[in-house]
N, C-alpha and C positions, 0 to 999 in steps of 0.2 A: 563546645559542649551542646548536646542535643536536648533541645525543651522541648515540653510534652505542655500542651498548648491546646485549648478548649476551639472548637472551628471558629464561634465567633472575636474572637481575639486577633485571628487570620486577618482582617479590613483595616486594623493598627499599624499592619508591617509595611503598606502602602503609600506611596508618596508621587507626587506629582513631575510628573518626566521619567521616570521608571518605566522600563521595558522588561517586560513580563511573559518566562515564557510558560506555556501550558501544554503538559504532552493529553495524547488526546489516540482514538482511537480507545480501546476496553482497558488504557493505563489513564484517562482523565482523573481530576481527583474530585469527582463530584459534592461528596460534604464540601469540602473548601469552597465552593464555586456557588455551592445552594447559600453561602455562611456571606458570599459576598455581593450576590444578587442580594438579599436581606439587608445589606447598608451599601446602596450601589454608590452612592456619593464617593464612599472608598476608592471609586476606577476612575475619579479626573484628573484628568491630566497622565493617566497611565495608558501607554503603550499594550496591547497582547498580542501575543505569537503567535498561531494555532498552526496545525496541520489535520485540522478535522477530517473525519470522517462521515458520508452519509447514514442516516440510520443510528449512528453513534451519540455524536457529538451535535448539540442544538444549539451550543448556546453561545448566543451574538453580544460580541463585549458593546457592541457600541450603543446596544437599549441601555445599558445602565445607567448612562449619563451622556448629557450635551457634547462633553469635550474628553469622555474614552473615545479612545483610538484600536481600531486591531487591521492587524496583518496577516491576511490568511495566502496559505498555499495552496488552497483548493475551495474553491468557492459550492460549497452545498448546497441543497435548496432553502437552507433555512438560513443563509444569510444573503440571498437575493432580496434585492430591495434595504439593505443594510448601509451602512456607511464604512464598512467591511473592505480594505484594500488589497485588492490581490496582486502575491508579488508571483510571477511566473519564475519557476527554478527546478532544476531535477534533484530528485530525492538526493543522490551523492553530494551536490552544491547545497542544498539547505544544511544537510551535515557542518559543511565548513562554514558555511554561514552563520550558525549559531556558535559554534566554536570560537569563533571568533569576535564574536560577539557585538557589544555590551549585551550582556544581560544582567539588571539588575539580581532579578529573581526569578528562581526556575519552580515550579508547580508539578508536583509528581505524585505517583499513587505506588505503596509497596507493600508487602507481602511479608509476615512475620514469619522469622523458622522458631524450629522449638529452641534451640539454640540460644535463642535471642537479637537472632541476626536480622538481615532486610534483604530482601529478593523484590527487583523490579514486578510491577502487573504486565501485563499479556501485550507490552508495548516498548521496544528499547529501541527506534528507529533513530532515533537522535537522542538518547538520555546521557548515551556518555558527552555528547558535546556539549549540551546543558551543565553535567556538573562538573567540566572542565569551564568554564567562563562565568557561570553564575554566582554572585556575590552572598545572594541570599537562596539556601534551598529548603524548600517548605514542603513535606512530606504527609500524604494521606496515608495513612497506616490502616488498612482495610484487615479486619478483622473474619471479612466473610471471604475473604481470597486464599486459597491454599495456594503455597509459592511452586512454580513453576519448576522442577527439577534440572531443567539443564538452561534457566535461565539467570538473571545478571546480578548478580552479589552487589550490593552498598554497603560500603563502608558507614562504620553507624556514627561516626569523628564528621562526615561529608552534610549530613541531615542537621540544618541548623533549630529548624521548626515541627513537630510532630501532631499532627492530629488524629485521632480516631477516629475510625467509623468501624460499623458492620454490616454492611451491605452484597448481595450475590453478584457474582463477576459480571461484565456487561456482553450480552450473548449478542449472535446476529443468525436470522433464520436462516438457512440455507437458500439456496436458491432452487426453485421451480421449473428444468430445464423442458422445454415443449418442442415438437418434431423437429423445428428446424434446429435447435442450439444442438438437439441429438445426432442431426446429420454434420452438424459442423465440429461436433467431437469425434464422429466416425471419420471422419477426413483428419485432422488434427492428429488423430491418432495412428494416421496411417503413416504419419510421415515421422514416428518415435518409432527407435530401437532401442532393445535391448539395451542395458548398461548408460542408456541416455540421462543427465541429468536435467531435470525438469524448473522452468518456473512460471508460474501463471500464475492471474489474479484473482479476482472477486467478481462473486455474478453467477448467473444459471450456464453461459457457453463454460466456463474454467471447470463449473463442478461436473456439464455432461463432458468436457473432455478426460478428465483424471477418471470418471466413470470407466470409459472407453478402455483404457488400460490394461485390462485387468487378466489380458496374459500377457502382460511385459515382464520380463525379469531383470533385479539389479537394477532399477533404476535410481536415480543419485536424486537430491532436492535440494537447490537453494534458490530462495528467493527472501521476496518482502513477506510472505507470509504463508502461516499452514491455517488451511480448516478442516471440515468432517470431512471431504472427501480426500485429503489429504492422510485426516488420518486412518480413515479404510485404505488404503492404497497398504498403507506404512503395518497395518496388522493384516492384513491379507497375504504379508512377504513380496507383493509386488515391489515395494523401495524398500532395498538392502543401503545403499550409498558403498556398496562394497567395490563399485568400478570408480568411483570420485579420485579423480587425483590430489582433488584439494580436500580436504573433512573430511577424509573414505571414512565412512561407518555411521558418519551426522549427518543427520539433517536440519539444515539450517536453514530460520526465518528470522524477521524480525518485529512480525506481532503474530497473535491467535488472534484469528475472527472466525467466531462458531459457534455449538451448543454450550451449553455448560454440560453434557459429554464431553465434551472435546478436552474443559481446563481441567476436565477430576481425571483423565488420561493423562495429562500432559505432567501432571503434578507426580508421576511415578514413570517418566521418558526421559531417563538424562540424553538419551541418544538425540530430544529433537533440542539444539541448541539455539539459543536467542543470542543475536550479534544488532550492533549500531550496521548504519547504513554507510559506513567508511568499511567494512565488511562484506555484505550482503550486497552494494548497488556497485564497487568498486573495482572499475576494470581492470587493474591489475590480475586483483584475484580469477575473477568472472573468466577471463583470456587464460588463465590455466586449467580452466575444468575444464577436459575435453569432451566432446559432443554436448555441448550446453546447450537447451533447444529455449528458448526464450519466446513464451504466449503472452501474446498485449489484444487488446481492445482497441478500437477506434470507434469516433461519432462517421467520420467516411474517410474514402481515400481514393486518388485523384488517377487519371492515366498516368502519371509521371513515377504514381507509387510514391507520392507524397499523403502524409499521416496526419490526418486531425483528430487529436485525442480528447478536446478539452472547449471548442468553440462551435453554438446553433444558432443560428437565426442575428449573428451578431452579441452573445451574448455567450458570459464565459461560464459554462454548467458544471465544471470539475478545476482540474487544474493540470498543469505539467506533470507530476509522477515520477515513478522511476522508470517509466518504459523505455524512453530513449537508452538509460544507461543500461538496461538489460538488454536491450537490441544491440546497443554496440558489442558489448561483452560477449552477447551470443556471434555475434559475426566474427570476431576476434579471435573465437573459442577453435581449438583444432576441431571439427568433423563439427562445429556449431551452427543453429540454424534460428534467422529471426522469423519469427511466422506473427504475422496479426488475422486473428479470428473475430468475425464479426456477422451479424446478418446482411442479406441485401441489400431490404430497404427497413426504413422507418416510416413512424406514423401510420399504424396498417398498411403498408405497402403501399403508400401514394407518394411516397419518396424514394430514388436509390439511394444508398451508402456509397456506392462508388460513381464519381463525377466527372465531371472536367476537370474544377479545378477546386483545390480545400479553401476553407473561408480560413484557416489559420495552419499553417505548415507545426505541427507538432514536433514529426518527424521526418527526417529528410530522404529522400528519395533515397541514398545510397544506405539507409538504415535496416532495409527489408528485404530479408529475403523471399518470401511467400506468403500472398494473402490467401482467405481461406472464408470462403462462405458455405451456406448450406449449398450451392452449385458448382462447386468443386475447389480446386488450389489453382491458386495463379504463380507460377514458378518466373519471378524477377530478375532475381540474384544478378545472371551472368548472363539475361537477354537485352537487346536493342530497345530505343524510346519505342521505337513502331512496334515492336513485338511485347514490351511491354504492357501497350494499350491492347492489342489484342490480346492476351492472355486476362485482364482485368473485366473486358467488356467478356467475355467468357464466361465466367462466373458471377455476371451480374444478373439478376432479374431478368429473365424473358424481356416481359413488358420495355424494358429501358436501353435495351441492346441497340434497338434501329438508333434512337436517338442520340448515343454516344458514339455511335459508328460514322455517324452524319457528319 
C-alpha cells in the first residue's frame, strides 16, 4: 500500500549496506535528494546508482558523508575530484544490470493524471529495471509536472513511498550551433534520405544536424532521446515515422531534454512514445528498422576508425553511453548507416580530433561506418587499413594533415 510521506521522513527509509538507485536526467527526484543532503548522515554506509547527466544532475553522493559510496555511469564535471566510482557499461547492459540487481531501493520522480494515476517524468531509460528488482520504491510526486502523454504508466500498488513537491520540469538550453557544427550538419545531412529513421544525441552538432533536414520527408525516430529540434522536425511534418518498420507512426525516446516548450508539447503527443533502454538501445529491435542512420559524438578517432567517446588527457569526462549500441544496430539495420560527427580539432584548434592512435577505444574499428567533420565525410565502412587512413587524414584540419601522413 502506497504512503504519502513528508520528504523529510525520506532519510528514515535508509540503512547501512543499501544500494540505492536514483534515476536522474529531468526524472531526478530532487525534493527527496534536497530532504537528504539536510540529514546527510542518512547516506552511510549506502551505496547510490546514478546515470547523471551534465547540466542536469549535480549532486555527489559521496559529499555527504565519510563512508557514502556511489557509482556513476558517467562521470560529469561536478563529480570530478569526487570519490565517485565509475563503472564503464552501454546503456543496453546498465539496463540488465539494474534489473538484476540488488537493489534495495529505487528513487523516482512522476507525474499525476487527473485520474489519479502515475506517469513516469521525462526519463524511463532504466525505470522499468528499477521497479522490477527494487525492494523499496520511493516516489517524488511532482506537482508542477504535466504527465507526458505517450509516456510510462505506474502502477500506483508498485509506489511504496510518496512524496510531494511542486516544482517546473528540469529544462536544458538548447545548444548554440557556430559555422563549423553548421558545416558538419550540412554534410550529415547529406548522407539522410528520405524515409530514414534518425538517432542522434545532445549538443549544438545534433541540433545543427536535425536543423539541416528540413526537406526530408517520412523520416522515422528512435533513439535515447527527443529535444526542440526534434520537436520542430516532428511539427514541420518532416518525421512522419510512416516508413518505420518497427513503431511505423512513433516516435520513440527515452527521456526529453529541452525547453519547457518542449514538455507542454509533449504533454498532448501520444505519438512521441517513452520506452526503457531494453527498447530504445536493443539490437534486436534497432537490426529491424530499416535505413537506421545512427549519429554519435567522439572526444577523437584514430586512423584505424577507432572511437573515443569518453576519455582526455588521461582522465574520464563522460562515460560509455549508448553509442556503441546504436552503431551496432545501425550497421545491422538493412540500408543502416553508423556516422560519428564531430569537429576537427579542440582546444581552439591547437589539437586534432583525429589522431594516431585513441587514448581509450570506446568504439571499435568495425563499429563505423562514416566520420564526418566540418571537412567533409570519411567513407570507412567497406575501405582498406591504408585507405582508411587516408580518407580520415582528408577530413582532418589542414594544419595536422602533413603530420598524420608522416
Amino acid at each position: 500500500m502506497t504512503r504519502l510521506i513528508p520528504a523529510s521522513d525520506f532519510p528514515d527509509l535508509l540503512r547501512p549496506g543499501q544500494r540505492v538507485w536514483v534515476s536522474a536526467a529531468g526524472n531526478e527526484p530532487v525534493a527527496v535528494l534536497d530532504a537528504l543532503a539536510a540529514q546527510p548522515a542518512a547516506a552511510r554506509g549506502v551505496t547510490f546508482i546514478q546515470f547523471p547527466l551534465p547540466g542536469l544532475n549535480r549532486f555527489d553522493f559521496t559529499a555527504l558523508d565519510a563512508e557514502a559510496d556511489m557509482i556513476t555511469f558517467f562521470m560529469t564535471p561536478d563529480l570530478r575530484g569526487s570519490r565517485a566510482r565509475f563503472l564503464p557499461m552501454q546503456m543496453r547492459f546498465v539496463f540488465e544490470y539494474l534489473r538484476r540487481g540488488p537493489l534495495d531501493v529505487a528513487l523516482i520522480q512522476v507525474a499525476g493524471t487527473p485520474d489519479g494515476g502515475f506517469v513516469a517524468g521525462p526519463n524511463v531509460d532504466f525505470l522499468g529495471a528499477a521497479l522490477e528488482s527494487a525492494d523499496l520504491v520511493v516516489a517524488e510526486l511532482n506537482r508542477g509536472l504535466t504527465p507526458l502523454a505517450g509516456g510510462m504508466r505506474i502502477d500506483a500498488d508498485r509506489l511504496d513511498y510518496v512524496v510531494e513537491s511542486d516544482r517546473p520540469p528540469a529544462t536544458l538550453p538548447p545548444g548554440n550551433p557556430d559555422d563549423a557544427a553548421r558545416r558538419i550538419g550540412a554534410h550529415v545531412a547529406g548522407l539522410v534520405r528520405d524515409g530514414d529513421c534518425i538517432q542522434t544525441g545532445i549538443g549544438a552538432i545534433p541540433m545543427a544536424i536535425l536543423a539541416a533536414l528540413g526537406d526530408r520527408a517520412d523520416l522515422g525516430m528512435h533513439g535515447g532521446l527527443i529535444d526542440d529540434a526534434g520537436m520542430a522536425l516532428i511539427e514541420a511534418g518532416n518525421v512522419t515515422g510512416a516508413r518505420k518498420t518497427v513503431d511505423p507512426g512513433k516516435h520513440v525516446a527515452g527521456l526529453a531534454l529541452g525547453s519547457e516548450q518542449l514538455h507542454e508539447w509533449l504533454a498532448g503527443q501520444p505519438d512521441v512514445v517513452f520506452a526503457g533502454a531494453d527498447h530504445t538501445h536493443e539490437l534486436e529491435v534497432i537490426r529491424r528498422i530499416d535505413n537506421f542512420v545512427s549519429v554519435n559524438s567522439a572526444v577523437e578517432v584514430d586512423l584505424f576508425g577507432q572511437v573515443n567517446a569518453e576519455v582526455a588527457g588521461g582522465r574520464q569526462i563522460s562515460g560509455t553511453g549508448g553509442a556503441v549500441d546504436f552503431m551496432r544496430g545501425a550497421r545491422a539495420s538493412r540500408g543502416g548507416r553508423s556516422i560519428v560527427a564531430m569537429n576537427a580539432t579542440a582546444r581552439g584548434g591547437t589539437v586534432s580530433r583525429i589522431v594516431r592512435r585513441v587514448e581509450m577505444a570506446t568504439a571499435l574499428r568495425t563499429d563505423v561506418d562514416m566520420v564526418v567533420t566540418e571537412f567533409g565525410v570519411a567513407e570507412l565502412g567497406t575501405r582498406t587499413v591504408e585507405e582508411r587512413a587516408e580518407a580520415l587524414i582528408a577530413i582532418t584540419h589542414p594544419d595536422f594533415r602533413d603530420e598524420l601522413a608522416g
